[in-house]
Each structure stands twice: as C-alpha cells, then as structure tokens.
PAZAPA-4460 file (N, C-alpha, C; in steps of 0.05 Angstrom, whole numbers, plus 32768, in hexadecimal, padded with zeros to 4 digits):
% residues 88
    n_x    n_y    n_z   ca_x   ca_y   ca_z    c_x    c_y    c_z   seq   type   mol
   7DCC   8385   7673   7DC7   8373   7689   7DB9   835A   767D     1      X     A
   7DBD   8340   7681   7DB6   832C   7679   7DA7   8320   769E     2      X     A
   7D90   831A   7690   7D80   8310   76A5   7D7A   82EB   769C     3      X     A
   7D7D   82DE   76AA   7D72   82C7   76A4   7D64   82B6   76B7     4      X     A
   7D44   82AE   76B6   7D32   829F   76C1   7D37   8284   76BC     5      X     A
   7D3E   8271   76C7   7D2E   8252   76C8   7D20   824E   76DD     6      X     A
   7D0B   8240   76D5   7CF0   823C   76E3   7CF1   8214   76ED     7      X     A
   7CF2   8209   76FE   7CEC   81F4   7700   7CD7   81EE   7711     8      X     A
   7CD6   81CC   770D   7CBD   81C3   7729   7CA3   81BF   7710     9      X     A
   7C83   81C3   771F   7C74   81C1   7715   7C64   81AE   7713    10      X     A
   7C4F   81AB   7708   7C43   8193   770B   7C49   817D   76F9    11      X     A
   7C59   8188   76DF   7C63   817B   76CA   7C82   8178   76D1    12      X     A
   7C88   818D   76D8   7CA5   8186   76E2   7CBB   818F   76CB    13      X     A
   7CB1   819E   76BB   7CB8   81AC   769E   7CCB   81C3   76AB    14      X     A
   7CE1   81C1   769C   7CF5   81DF   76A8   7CF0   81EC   768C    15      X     A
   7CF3   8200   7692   7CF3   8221   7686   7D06   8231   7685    16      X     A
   7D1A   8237   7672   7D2C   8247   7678   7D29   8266   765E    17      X     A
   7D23   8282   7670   7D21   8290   7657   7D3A   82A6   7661    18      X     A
   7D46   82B6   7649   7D56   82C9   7659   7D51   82E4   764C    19      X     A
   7D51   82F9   7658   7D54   8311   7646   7D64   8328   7645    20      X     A
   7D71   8336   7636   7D8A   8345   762F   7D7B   8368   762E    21      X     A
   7D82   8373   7649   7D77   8387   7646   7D89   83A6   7632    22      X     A
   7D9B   83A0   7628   7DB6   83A7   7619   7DA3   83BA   7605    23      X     A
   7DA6   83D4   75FF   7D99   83E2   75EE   7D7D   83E7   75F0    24      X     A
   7D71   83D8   7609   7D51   83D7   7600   7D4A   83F4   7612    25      X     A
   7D33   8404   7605   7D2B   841D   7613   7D21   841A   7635    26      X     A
   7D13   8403   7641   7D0D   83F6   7659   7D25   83F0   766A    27      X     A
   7D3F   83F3   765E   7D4F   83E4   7671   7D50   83ED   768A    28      X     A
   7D50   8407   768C   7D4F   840B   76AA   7D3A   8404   76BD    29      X     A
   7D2A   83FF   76AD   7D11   83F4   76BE   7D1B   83D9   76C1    30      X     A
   7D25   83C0   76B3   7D2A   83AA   76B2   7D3F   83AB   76CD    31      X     A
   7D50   83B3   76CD   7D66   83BA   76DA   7D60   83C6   76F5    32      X     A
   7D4A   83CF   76FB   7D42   83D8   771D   7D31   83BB   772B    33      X     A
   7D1F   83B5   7705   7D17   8399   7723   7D2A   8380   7715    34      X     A
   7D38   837C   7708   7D4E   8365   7712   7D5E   8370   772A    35      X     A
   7D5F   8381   7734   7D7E   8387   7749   7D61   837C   7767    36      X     A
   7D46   8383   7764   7D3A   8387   7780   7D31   8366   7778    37      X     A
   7D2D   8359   7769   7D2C   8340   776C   7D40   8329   776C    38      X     A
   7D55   8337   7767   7D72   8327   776C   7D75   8329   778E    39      X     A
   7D70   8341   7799   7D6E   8346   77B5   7D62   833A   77C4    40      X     A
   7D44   8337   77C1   7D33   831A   77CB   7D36   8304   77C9    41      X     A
   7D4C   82F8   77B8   7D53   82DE   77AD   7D67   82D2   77C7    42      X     A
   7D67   82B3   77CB   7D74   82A5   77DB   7D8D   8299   77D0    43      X     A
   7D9C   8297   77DC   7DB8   828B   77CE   7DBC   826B   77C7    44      X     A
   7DA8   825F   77D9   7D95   824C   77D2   7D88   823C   77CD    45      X     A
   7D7C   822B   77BD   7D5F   8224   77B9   7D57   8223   77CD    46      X     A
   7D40   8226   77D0   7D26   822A   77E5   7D16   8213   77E2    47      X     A
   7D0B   8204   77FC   7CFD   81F2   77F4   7CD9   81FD   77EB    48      X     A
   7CD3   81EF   77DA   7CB3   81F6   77C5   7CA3   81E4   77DA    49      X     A
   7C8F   81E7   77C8   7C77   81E2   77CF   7C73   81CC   77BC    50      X     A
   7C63   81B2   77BF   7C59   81A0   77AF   7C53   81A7   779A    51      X     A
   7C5D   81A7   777B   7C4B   81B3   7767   7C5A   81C8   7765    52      X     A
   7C6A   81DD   7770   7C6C   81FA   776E   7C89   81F1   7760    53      X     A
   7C86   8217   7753   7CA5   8217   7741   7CB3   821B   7753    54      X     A
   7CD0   8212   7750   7CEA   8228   7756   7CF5   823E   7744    55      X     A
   7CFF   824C   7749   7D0F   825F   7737   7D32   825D   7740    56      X     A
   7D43   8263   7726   7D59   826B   7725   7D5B   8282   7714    57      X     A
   7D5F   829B   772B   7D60   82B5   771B   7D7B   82BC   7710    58      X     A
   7D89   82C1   7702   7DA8   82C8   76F9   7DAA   82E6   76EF    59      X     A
   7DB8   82F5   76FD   7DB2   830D   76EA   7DD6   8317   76EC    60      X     A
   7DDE   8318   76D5   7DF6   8329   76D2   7E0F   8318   76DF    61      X     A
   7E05   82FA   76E3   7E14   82E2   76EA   7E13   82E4   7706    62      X     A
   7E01   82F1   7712   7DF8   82E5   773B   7DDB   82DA   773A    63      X     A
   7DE4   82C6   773C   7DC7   82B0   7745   7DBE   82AC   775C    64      X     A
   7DA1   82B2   775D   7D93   82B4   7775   7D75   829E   7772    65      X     A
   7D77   8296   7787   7D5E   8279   778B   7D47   8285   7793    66      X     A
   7D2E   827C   778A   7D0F   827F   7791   7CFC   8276   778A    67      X     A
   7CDE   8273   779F   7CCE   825C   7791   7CC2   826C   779E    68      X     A
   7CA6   8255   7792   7C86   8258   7795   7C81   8254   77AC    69      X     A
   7C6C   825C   77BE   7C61   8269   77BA   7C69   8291   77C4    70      X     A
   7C87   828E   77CA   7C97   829D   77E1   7CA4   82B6   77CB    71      X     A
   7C93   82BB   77B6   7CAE   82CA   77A7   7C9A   82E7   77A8    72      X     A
   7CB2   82F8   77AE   7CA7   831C   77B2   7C97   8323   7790    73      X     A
   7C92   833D   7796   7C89   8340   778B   7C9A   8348   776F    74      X     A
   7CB4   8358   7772   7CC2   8361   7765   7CCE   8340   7753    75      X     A
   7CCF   832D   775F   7CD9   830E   7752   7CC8   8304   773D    76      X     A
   7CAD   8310   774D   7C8F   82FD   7735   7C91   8315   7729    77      X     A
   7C94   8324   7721   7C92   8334   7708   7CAF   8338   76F7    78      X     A
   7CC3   8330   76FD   7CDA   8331   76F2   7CD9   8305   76E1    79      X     A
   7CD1   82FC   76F3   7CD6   82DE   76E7   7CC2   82E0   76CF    80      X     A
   7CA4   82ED   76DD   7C85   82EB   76BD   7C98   82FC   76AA    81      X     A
   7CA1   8313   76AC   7CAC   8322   768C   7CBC   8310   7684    82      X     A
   7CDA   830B   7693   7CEA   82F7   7686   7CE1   82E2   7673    83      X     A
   7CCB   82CF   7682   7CBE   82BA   767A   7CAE   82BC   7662    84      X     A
   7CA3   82D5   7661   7C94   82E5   7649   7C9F   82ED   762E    85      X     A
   7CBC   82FF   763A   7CCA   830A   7626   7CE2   82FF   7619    86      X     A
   7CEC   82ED   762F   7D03   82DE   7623   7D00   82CA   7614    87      X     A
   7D20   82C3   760B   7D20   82B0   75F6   7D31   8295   7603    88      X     A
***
C-alpha cells in the first residue's frame, strides 16, 4: 500500500509532500487499518481551513481524500504525523 500525505496552507504557506510504502514492512497491517479509517473520514473535497491552518491531501492506493485543520479525526492526525515523520 502506498500512502501519500501533502500538507498545505500555514502560516508560511510551505507544502509538504511525504509518502510511505508499506510493501514488506512488519507494521503493515497496522498502516493499512488506519489508512482505510482515515481515507473514510476524508472529503472528496477540499474543505474550507481556518486562517493559518493546514489542508491535507490524503492518497492512499490512488483514492484521494480532502482534510484540514482544525476538523481532522483522530485516525487522520495520526496517520498524516507518521507519514510526515516516516516518509520520504
């Protein structure tokens, strides 16, 4: 499963794009339960932000789903922070 985060917005206005390949890794199934419940929460899309706040474009397995600050579940903010963390 290929997951890919871009992050926009901000106070700088700096985009972010990280992705990560869950293919062989011992976690994948864990990767793989919260990309499917945060693809689920995702809007088809963009959502309007908040002054300052990011957007997200979540992509996972080629279905892209829209979300922003300050409105994103819980299963989204922890799937975007690892992405953001672990990807390249």
């Amino acid at each position: 499963m290929r997951i890919q985060v871009r992050r926009t917005g901000g106070f700088a206005g700096i985009e972010r794009v990280a992705e990560v390949d869950t293919s062989g890794r011992p976690d994948a199934d864990e990767w793989h339960a919260l990309a499917e419940e945060a693809v689920r929460d995702g809007r088809g899309t963009p959502p309007v932000g908040v002054p300052d706040g990011f957007q997200y474009q979540l992509t996972v397995d080629g279905k892209t789903v829209y979300c922003a600050d300050p409105r994103l579940t819980e299963p989204q903010s922890k799937l975007i922070s690892r992405v953001l963390k672990e990807g390249a």
